[in-house]
C-alpha positions as CSV (number, residue, x, y, z in Angstrom):
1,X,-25.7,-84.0,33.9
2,X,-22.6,-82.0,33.1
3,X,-23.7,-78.6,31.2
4,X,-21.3,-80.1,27.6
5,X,-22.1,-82.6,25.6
6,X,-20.7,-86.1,26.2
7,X,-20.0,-86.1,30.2
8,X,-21.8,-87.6,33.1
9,X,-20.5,-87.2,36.2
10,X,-20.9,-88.7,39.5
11,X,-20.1,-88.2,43.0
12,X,-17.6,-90.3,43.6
13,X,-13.9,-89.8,45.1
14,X,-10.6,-90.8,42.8
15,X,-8.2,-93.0,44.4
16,X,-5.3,-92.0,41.9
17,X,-5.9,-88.3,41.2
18,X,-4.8,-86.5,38.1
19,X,-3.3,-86.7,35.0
20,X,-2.7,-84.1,32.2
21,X,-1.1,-83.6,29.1
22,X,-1.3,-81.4,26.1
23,X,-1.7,-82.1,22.4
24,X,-0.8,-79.8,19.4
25,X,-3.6,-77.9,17.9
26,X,-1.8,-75.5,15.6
27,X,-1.4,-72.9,18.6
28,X,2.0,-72.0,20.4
29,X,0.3,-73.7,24.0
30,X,-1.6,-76.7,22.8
31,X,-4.5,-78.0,23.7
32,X,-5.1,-79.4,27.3
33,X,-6.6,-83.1,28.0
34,X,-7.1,-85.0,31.0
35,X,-5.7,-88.7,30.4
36,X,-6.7,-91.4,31.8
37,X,-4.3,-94.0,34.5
38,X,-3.4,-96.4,31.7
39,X,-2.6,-93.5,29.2
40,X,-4.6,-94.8,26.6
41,X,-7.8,-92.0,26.9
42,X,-7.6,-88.7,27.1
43,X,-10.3,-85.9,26.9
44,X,-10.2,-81.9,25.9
45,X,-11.7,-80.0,28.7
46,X,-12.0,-76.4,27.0
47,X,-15.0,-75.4,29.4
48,X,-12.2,-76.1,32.4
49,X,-9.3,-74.8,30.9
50,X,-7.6,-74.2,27.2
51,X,-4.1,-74.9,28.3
52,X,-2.2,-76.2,31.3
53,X,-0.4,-72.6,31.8
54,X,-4.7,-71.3,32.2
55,X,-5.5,-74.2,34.4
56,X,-2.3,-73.4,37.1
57,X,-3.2,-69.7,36.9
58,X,-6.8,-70.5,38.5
59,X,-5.6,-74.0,40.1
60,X,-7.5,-74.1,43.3
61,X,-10.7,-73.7,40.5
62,X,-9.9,-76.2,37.7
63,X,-8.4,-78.2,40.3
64,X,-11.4,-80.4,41.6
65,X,-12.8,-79.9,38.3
66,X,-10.1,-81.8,36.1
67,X,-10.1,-84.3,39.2
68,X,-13.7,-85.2,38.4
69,X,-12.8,-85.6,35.0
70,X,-10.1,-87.9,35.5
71,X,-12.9,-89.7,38.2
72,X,-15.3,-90.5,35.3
73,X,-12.7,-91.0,32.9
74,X,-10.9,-93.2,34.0
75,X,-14.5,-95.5,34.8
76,X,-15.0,-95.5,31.3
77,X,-18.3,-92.9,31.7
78,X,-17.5,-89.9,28.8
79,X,-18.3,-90.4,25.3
80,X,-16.7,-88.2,23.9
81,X,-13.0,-89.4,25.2
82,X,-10.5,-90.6,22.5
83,X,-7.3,-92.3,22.4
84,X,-4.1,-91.1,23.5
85,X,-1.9,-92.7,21.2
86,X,-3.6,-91.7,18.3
87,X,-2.7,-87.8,19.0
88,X,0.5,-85.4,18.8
89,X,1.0,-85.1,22.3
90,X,3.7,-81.6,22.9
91,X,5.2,-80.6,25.8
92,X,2.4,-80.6,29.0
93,X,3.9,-76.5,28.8
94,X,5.2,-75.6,25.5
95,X,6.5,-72.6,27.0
96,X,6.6,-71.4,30.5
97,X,7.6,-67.8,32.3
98,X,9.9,-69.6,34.4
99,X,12.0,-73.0,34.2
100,X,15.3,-72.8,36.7
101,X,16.9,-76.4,37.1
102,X,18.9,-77.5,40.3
103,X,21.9,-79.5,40.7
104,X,19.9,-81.5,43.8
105,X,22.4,-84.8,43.7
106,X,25.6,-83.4,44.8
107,X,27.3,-86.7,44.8
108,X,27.1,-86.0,40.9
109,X,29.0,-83.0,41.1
110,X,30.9,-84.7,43.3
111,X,31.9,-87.2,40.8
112,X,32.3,-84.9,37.5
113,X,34.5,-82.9,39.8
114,X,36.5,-85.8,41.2
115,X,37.2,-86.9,37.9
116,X,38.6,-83.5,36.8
117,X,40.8,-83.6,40.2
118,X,38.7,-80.5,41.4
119,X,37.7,-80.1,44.9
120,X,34.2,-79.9,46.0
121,X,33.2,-76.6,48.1
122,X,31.4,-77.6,51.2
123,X,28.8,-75.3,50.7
124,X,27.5,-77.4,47.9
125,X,25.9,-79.4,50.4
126,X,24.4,-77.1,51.8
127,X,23.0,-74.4,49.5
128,X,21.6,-75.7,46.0
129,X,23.1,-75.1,42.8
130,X,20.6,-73.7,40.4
131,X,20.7,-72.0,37.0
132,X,17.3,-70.5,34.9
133,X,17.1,-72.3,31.3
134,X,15.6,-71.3,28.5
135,X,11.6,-71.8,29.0
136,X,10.5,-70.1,25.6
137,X,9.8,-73.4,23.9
138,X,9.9,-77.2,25.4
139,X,9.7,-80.1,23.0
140,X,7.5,-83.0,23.2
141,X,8.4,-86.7,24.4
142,X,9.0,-87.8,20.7
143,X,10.0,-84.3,19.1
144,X,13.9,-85.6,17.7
145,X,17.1,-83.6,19.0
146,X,18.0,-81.4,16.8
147,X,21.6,-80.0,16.7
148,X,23.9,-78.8,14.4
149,X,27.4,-80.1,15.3
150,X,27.9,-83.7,17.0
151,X,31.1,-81.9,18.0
152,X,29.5,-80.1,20.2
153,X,29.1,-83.4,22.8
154,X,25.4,-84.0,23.1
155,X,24.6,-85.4,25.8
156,X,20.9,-86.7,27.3
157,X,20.2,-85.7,31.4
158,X,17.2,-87.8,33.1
159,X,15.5,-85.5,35.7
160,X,12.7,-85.4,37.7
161,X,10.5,-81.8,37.4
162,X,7.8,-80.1,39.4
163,X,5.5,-77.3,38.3
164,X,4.4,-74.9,41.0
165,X,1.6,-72.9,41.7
166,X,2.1,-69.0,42.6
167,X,4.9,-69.0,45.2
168,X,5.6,-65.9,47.5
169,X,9.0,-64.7,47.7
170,X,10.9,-66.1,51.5
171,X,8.9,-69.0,51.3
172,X,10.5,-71.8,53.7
173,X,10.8,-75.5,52.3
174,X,8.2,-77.2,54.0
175,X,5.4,-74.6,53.0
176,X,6.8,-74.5,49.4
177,X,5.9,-78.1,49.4
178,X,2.6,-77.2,49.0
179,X,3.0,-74.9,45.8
180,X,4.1,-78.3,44.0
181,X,1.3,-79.1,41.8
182,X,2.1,-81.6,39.3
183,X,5.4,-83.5,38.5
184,X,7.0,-85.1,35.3
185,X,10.3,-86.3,34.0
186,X,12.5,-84.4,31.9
187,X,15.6,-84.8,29.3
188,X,17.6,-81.7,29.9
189,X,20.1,-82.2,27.1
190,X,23.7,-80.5,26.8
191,X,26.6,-79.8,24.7
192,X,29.1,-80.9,27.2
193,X,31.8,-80.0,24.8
194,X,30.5,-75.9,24.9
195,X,30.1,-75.7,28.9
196,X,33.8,-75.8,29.9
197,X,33.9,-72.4,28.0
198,X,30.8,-70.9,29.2
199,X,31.2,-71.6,32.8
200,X,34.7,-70.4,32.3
201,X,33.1,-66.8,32.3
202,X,31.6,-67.6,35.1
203,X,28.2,-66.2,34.0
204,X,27.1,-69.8,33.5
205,X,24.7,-71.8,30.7
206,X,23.7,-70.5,27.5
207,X,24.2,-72.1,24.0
208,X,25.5,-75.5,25.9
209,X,21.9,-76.1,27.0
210,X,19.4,-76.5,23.8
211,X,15.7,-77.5,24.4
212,X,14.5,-79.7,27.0
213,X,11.8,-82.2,26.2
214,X,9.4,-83.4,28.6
215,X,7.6,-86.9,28.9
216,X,3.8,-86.8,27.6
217,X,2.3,-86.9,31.0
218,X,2.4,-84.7,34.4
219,X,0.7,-85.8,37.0
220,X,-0.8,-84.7,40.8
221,X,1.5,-85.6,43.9
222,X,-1.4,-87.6,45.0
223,X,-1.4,-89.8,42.2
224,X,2.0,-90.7,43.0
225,X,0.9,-91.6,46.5
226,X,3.4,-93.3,49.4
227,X,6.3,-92.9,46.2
228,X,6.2,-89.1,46.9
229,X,7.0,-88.5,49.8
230,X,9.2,-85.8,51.8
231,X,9.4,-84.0,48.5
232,X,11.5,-86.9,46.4
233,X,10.2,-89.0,44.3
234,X,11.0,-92.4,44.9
235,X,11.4,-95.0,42.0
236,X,13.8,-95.5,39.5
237,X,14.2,-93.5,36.4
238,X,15.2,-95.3,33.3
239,X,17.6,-94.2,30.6
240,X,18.2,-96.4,27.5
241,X,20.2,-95.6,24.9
242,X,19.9,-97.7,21.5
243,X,18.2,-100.2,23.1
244,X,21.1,-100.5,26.3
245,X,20.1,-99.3,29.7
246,X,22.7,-96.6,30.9
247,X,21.4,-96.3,34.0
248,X,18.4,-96.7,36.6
249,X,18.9,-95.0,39.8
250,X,16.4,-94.3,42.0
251,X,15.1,-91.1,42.3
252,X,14.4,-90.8,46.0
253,X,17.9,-92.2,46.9
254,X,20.7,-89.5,47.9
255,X,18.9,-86.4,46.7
256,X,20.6,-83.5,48.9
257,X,17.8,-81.1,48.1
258,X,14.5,-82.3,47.9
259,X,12.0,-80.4,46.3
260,X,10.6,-77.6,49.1
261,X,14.1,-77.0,49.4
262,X,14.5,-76.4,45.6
263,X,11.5,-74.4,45.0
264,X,12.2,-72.5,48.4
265,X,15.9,-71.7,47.0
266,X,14.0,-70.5,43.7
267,X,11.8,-67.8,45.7
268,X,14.2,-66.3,48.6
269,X,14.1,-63.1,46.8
270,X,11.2,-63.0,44.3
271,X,8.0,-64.5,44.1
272,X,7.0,-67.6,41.7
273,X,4.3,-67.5,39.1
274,X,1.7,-70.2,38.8
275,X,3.3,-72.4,36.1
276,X,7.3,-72.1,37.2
277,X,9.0,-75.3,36.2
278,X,11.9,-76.1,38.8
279,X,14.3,-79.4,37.7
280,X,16.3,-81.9,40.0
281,X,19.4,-82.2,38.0
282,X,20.6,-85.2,36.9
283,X,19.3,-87.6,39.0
284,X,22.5,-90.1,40.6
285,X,23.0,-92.8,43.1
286,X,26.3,-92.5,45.3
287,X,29.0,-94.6,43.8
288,X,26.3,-95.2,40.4
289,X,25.5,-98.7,41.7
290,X,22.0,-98.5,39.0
291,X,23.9,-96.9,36.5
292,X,23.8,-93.4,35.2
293,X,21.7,-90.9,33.9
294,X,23.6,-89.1,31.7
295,X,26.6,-89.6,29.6
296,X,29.1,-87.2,31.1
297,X,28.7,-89.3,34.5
298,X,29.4,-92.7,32.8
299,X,32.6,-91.3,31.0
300,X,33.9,-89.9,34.8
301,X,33.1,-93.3,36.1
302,X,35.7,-94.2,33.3
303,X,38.0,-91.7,33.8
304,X,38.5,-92.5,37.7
305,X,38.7,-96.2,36.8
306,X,40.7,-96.6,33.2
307,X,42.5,-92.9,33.7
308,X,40.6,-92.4,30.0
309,X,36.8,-92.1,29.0
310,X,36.0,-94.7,26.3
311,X,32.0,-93.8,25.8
312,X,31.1,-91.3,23.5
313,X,28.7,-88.5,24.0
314,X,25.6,-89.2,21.3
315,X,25.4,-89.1,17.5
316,X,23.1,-88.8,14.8
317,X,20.5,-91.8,14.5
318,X,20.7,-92.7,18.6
319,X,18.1,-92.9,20.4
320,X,17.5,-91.7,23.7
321,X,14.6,-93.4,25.9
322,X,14.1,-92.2,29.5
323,X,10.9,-93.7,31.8
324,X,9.6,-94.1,35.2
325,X,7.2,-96.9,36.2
326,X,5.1,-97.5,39.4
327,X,5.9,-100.5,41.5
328,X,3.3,-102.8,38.8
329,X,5.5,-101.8,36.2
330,X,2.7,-99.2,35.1
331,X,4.2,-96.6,33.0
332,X,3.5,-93.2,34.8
333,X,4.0,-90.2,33.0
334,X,4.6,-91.9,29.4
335,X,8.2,-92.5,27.1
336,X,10.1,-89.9,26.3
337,X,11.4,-91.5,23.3
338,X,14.1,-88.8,21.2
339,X,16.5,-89.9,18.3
340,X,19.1,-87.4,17.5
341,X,19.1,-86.0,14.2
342,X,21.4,-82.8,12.4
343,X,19.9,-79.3,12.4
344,X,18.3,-78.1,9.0
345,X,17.7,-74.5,9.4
């Protein structure tokens, strides 16, 4: 018998292996739960771990803990497991020491630069673009957009994530594949309209990138199984806007960097801490065959073809939807599911 009320474990290996999520609880870090494959259950584990930032700080503990969770869970053996849907799920990390996000699909710089008539430096093939964001508060899946001028060009960016463990500094990129503990999806919003100015300092992002939401659920590498593999994840990622698909490119396809190279470029000259979030960048197919995944790209499609872009960036009442499913068609780390709405202060 497990030493808490309401679990009974057995012996038994999980084929798919973890997934995690956090739900509000009036603190700033939420309350950790193990859910279930189907995301329907889920299941507070305080004697494992308060919060997802406490469980990656002492991974290779709660590790095979959680994963015997999600063993009996997901047979239907703990009593005291509840449903998913009926919670506020938040950001799987409110807030985290460390979120830098790469530009690892150069063929979308490639584009946005093409259709400004702006060369491409070689070397953007071959070291990563990579800027740190502002990690002192995510949103969650559902959470709306909130900004204060529609002027200002918002604009949604589908990503893939990972989230590391502790990371020494010089790490090479096939060893920092191992430091990848759980992955997600992401909507890294901008205010296209405010980069041009910022990067024009050459100091790079600040008020042009607001809050990034994150999908409900983050899940183990091995749950992904043979669609993670050489650090990409490879399935489609879904971005629907009022109800229209922009765009469903496939995540694996022509990413430059994959992920040991991301989180490798991250560390050359400092070490990681457990719970570093590192992005993909928008996530692009070469000539957008399956669409786009953010705005900015379909307008520089239009650009290069009409001479003009004719789709606007968002406005109040969209909404944004981004997903991933497995090959059954199986959501896999839940909707993100956003509608952009004015800033009250």
């Amino acid at each position: 018998m497990y030493p808490f009320t309401g679990y009974t474990l057995r012996n038994q290996q999980s084929k798919h292996q973890m997934k995690l999520a956090s739900i509000d609880n009036q603190t700033r870090d939420g309350q950790l739960v193990v859910v279930n494959k189907e995301l329907t259950k889920a299941i507070k584990v305080p004697h494992i771990s308060e919060t997802l930032q406490q469980a990656l700080d002492n991974w290779s503990e709660t590790e095979p803990k959680l994963k015997e969770v999600y063993t009996s869970l997901n047979a239907n053996q703990l009593e005291s497991a509840f449903n998913f849907s009926e919670v506020k799920v938040i950001a799987p990390i409110p807030r985290a020491f460390h979120w830098a996000d790469g530009s690892a699909y150069v063929t979308h710089v490639e584009l946005v630069r093409k259709a400004r008539n702006a060369e491409l430096p070689e070397s953007f093939w071959t070291d990563p673009l990579m800027y740190m964001g502002a990690s002192d508060a995510f949103i969650g899946a559902n959470d709306p957009i909130e900004i204060e001028k529609e002027e200002w060009g918002i604009d949604f960016e589908s990503e893939v994530v990972v989230f590391t463990d502790d990371v020494p500094a010089g790490v090479n990129a096939e060893t920092a594949l191992s430091h990848i503990k759980l992955i997600s999806i992401i909507n890294d919003v901008s205010l296209r309209n405010l980069i041009p100015n910022e990067l024009s300092k050459q100091f790079g992002f600040y008020q042009s990138k607001p809050w990034t939401s994150f999908a409900p659920v983050v899940v183990t590498p091995d749950e992904l199984t043979e669609d993670w593999k050489d650090g990409k994840l490879h399935l489609p990622l879904y971005s629907t806007l009022n109800g229209t698909v922009i765009g469903a490119p496939n995540a694996g396809v022509d990413m430059t960097f994959n992920f040991g190279q991301l989180v490798a470029h991250a560390a050359k000259t400092r070490s990681l801490m457990a719970g570093t979030v590192i992005g993909s960048g928008t996530v692009a197919n070469q000539g957008s065959p399956n669409g786009s995944s953010c705005l900015a790209e379909v307008r520089c499609l239009e650009i290069i073809k009409e001479g003009k872009a004719s789709t606007p960036f968002m406005k109040y009442g969209d909404r944004i939807e981004i997903e991933m499913k497995d090959k059954e068609g199986q959501t896999i780390f839940g909707k993100i599911n956003q509608v952009v709405t004015e800033y009250q202060p």
